[in-house]
C-alpha positions in Angstrom: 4.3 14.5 14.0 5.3 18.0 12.8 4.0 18.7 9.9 5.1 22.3 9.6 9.0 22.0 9.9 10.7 25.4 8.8 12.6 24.7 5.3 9.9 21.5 4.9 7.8 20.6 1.6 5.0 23.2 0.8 2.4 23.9 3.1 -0.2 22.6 0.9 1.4 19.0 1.1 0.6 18.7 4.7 -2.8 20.3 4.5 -3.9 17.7 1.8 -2.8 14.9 3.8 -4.4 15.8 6.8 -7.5 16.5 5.4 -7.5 13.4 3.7 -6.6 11.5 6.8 -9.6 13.6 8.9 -11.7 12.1 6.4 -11.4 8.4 6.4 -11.3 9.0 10.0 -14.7 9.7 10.2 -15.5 6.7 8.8 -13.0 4.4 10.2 -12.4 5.6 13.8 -9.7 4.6 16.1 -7.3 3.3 13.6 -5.3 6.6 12.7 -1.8 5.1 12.7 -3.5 2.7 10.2 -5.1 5.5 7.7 -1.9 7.6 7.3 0.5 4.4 6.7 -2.4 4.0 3.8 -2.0 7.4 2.8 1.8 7.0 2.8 1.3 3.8 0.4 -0.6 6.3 -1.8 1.8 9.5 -2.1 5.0 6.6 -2.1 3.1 5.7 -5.5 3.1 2.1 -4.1 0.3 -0.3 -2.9 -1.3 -1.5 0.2 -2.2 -5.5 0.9 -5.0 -5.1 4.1 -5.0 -8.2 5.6 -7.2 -8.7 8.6 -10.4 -10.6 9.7 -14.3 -10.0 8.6 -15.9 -7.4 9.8 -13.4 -4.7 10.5 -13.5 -1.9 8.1 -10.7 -2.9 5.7 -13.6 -2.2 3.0 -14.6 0.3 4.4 -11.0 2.1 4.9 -10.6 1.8 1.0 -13.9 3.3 0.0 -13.6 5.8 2.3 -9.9 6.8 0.3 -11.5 6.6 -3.0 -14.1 8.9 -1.8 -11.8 11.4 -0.6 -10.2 12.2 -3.4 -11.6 13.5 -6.9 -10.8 10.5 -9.3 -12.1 7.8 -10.7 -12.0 4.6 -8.7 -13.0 1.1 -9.5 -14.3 -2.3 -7.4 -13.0 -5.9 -8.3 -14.9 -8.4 -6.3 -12.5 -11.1 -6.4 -14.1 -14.9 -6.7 -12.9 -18.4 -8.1 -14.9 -17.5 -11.4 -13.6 -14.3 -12.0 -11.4 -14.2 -15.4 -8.6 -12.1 -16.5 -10.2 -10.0 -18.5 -12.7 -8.8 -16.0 -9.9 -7.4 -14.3 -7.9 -5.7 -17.4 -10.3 -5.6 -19.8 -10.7 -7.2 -23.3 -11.4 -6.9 -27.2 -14.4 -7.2 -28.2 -15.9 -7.7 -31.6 -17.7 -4.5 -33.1 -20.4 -5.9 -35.7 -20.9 -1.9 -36.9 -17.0 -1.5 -37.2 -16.0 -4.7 -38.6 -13.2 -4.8 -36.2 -12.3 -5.8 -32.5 -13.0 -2.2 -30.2 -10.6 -2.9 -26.7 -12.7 -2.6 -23.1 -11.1 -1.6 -20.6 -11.3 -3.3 -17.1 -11.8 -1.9 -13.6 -7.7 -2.2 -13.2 -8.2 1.2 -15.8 -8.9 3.4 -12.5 -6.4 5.5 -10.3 -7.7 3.5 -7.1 -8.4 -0.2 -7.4 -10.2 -1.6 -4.5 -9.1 -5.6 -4.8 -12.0 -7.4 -2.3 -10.9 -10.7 -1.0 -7.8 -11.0 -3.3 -7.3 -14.1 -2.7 -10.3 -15.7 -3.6 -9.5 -15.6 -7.2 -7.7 -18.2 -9.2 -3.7 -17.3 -9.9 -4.6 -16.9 -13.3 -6.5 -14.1 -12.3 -4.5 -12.3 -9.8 -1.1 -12.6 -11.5 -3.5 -10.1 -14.6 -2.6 -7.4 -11.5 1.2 -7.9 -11.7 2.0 -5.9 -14.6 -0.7 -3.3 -14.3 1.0 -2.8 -10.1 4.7 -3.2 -11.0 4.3 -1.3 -14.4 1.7 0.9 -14.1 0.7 -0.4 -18.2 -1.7 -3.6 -19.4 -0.9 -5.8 -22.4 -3.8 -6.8 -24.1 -3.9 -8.7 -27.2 -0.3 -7.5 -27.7 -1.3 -3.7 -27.3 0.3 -1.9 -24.2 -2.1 0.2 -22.6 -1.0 2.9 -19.9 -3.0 3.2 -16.4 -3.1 6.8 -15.7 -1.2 8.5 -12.6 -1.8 8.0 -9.5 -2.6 4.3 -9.7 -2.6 2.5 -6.6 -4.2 -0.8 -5.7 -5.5 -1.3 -2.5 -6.4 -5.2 -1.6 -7.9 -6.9 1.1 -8.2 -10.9 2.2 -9.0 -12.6 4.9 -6.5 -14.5 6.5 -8.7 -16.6 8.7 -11.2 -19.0 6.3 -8.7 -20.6 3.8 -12.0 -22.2 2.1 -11.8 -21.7 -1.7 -8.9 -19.2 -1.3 -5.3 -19.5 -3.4 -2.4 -18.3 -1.3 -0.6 -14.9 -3.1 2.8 -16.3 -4.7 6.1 -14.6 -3.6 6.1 -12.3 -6.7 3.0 -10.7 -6.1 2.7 -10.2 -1.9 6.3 -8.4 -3.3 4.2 -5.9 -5.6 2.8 -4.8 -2.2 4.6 -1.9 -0.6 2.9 -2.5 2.9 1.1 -5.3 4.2 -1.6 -4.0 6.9 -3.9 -5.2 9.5 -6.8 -2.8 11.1 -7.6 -4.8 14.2 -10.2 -4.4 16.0 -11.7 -0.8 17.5 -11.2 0.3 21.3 -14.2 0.7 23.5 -14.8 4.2 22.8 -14.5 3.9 19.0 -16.5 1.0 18.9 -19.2 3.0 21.0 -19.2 5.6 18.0 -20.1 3.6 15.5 -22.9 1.7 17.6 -24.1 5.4 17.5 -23.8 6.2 14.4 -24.9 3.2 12.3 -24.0 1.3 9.8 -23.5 3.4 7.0 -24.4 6.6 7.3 -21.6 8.6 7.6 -20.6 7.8 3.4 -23.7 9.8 2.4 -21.9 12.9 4.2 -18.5 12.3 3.0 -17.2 14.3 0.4 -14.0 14.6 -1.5 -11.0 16.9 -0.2 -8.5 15.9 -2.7 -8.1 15.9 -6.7 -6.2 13.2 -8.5 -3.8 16.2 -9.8 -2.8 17.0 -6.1 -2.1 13.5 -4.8 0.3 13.4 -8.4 2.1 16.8 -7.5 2.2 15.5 -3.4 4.0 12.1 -4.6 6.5 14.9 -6.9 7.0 16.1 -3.8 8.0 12.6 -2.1 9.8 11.8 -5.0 12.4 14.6 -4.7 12.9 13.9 -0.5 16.7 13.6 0.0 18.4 10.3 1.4 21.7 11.0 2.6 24.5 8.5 1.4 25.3 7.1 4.9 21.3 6.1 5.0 21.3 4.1 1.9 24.4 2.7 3.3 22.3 1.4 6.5 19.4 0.6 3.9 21.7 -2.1 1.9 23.3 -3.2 5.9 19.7 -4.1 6.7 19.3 -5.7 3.3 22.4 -7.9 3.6 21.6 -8.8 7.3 18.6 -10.3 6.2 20.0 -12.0 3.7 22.6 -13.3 5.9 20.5 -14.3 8.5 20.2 -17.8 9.9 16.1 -17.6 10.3 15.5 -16.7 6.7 15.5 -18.4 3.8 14.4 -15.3 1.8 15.7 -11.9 2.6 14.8 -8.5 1.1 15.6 -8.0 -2.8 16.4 -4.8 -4.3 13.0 -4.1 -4.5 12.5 -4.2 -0.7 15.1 -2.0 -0.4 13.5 0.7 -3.0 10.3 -0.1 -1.3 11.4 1.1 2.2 13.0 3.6 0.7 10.1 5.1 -1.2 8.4 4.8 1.6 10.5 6.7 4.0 10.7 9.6 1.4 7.2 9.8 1.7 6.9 10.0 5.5 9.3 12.6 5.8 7.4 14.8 3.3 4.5 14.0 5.9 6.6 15.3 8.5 7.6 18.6 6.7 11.0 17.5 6.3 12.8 17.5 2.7 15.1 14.5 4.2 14.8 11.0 5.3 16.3 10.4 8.9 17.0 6.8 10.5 13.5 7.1 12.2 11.5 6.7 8.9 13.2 3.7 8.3 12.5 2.1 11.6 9.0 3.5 11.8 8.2 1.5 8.5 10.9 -1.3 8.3 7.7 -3.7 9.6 4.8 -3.1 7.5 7.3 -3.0 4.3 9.4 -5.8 4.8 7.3 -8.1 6.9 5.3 -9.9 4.4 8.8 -9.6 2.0 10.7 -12.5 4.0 10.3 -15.9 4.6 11.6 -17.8 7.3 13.3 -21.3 7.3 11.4 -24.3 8.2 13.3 -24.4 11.4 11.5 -21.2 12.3 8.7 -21.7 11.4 8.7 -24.5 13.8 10.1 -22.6 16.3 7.2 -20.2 16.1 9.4 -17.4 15.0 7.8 -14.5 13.1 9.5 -12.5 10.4 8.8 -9.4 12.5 10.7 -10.8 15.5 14.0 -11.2 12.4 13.5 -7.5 11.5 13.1 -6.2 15.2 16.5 -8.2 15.8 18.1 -7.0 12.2 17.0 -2.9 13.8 18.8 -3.8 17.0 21.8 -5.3 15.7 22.9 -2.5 12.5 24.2 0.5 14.5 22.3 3.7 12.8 24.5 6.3 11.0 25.4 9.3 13.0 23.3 12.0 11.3 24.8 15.0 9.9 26.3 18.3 11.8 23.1 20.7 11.7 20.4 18.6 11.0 
C-alpha cells in the first residue's frame, strides 16, 4: 500500500496511522491485515464487532488501540446481570444537593472496549444503540453527547452459546465491520512464547492524541467518490437485494457503511479518491454480517460471503476516469 501518493492527504495522516498500526503490532503479531481494517473502522468514525474464539488476542487487539492513542477509554465487561445503567450511566440522588446529580457510564469514553457482547441481556445491549448510531445518550429524558472520536470496539465468542443472547439485526447493523483474528503462524506464535504473557503493555506507550484521530477522520470525510462509483455502490446494493439466496440485502446504511469505509482506506493509501479496489477490498468485512440468507441456504450450507463474492463477479466495475 502506498501511502505517499503525490497529490494524496497530508503526510501526517499516513505517519499517524502507521505508527499506530506498528504499535498494536507489537502486541498482537501476525495479524496486520487485521489491525489496519481496525484502524480503518476507527478513522471511518464507525465501529468494529471482533468475533473469534478464546484465547486469540481480540482483547488484547482493543487494549492495545486504546493504549495507542491519548484519550480516555473505558472497559464494559458484559454479563447476564449487567444493567443498563452500568453501561450509560444514571441519576443518582444527591442528599447535600437535594436533587438527582447524572453519572455517567463507561459508554462516556472515546474507545469503548465491549467484552463478550453477547453475554448481556438485550435490555442491556440495545443501551449501545443510540450512543453507536448517534453518538448521544438519553437519560432520564436528558440527551447527553459522547465526545468525538467515539468508537466501540466489541468482542464475543462465537463458539460457547451457554448463557449468551444472539445480537438482533439492528444492532450487528450498527457495526461497520465484523472481524475475526484467527489464530497466529508459527513464527508469530514463537514470539509471543518468547516474550510472555504480558509484558510488552508495560512498554507500550501512546503515539496518537484524540485531536489527531478527529482531524485524520476530517480527512476521510472529505475523500472524493466519483458518481459512476456510487452508481456501482447502489448496483451492488440492489443485486443483493435481488438475489435469490438472500432474504435480507444491504439497506442504505450498508451502502453508507462501505462507503465510509472505502473513503477511509484511500486516505490510507494517500489517495484523495475512492477507486473500485476499496470497495472490493472491504465489501466482506462490511457487508458480511449485514445479510441474511434464506432458509434454503442456509441449508445448502451457503455463506453470505460466497453471495457477495458472486454479487463482485457479476456487477461489471466502472471504467475509471482518463488520468487517474
Amino acid at each position: 500500500m502506498d501511502r505517499r501518493a503525490p497529490g494524496g492527504p497530508p503526510q501526517g495522516f499516513a505517519e499517524i496511522f502507521d505508527a499506530v498500526a506498528t504499535n498494536v503490532e507489537r502486541v498482537v503479531r501476525g495479524k496486520p491485515d487485521v489491525i489496519e481494517l481496525v484502524l480503518l473502522c476507527l478513522v471511518a468514525e464507525g465501529h468494529v464487532l471482533i468475533e473469534d474464539v478464546p484465547g486469540v488476542g481480540k482483547t488484547s487487539l482493543a487494549k492495545a488501540l486504546a493504549t495507542s492513542i491519548d484519550c480516555r477509554w473505558g472497559r464494559i465487561q458484559f454479563t447476564p446481570d449487567l444493567l443498563p445503567a452500568d453501561v450509560v450511566g444514571g441519576s443518582v440522588w444527591n442528599r447535600a444537593t437535594g436533587n438527582f446529580d447524572f453519572r455517567p457510564g463507561a459508554v462516556f469514553a472515546n474507545l469503548v472496549l465491549g467484552d463478550e457482547i453477547n453475554r448481556a441481556s438485550p435490555k442491556t445491549q440495545s443501551a449501545l444503540l443510540e450512543a453507536m448510531e448517534e453518538r448521544q445518550v438519553t437519560v432520564d429524558a436528558t440527551t447527553y453527547t459522547l465526545e468525538p472520536p467515539f468508537m466501540v470496539l466489541a468482542t464475543q465468542n462465537p463458539i460457547d452459546h451457554d448463557g449468551t443472547y444472539p445480537l438482533p439485526r439492528s444492532q450487528l447493523d450498527r457495526f461497520l465491520m465484523r472481524l475475526t483474528v484467527g489464530y497466529p503462524g508459527r513464527t508469530s506464535e514463537i514470539e509471543i512464547l518468547d516474550r510472555g504473557d504480558n509484558e510488552v503493555f508495560d512498554t507500550i506507550e501512546p503515539v496518537a492524541t484524540a485531536k489527531e484521530i478527529i482531524e485524520m477522520a476530517d480527512v476521510a470525510r472529505a475523500v472524493q467518490v466519483a458518481s459512476s462509483l456510487q452508481g456501482y455502490l447502489v448496483d451492488l446494493a440492489d443485486a443483493t437485494r435481488r438475489h435469490p439466496a438472500l432474504s435480507l440485502g444491504m439497506s442504505p446504511r450498508a451502502t453508507l457503511a462501505l462507503q465510509r469505509a472505502a473513503r477511509a482506506r484511500a486516505a490510507a493509501s494517500g489517495r484523495t479518491y475512492v477507486v473500485p479496489d476499496d470497495l472490493k477490498a472491504l465489501a466482506q468485512p462490511v457487508l458480511a454480517h449485514r445479510l441474511c440468507l434464506s432458509p434454503e441456504a442456509q441449508m445448502q450450507g451457503v455463506r453470505t460471503s460466497d453471495i457477495i463474492d458472486d454479487v463482485l463477479r457479476r456487477i461489471p466495475v466502472p471504467t475509471p476516469p482518463s488520468g487517474r
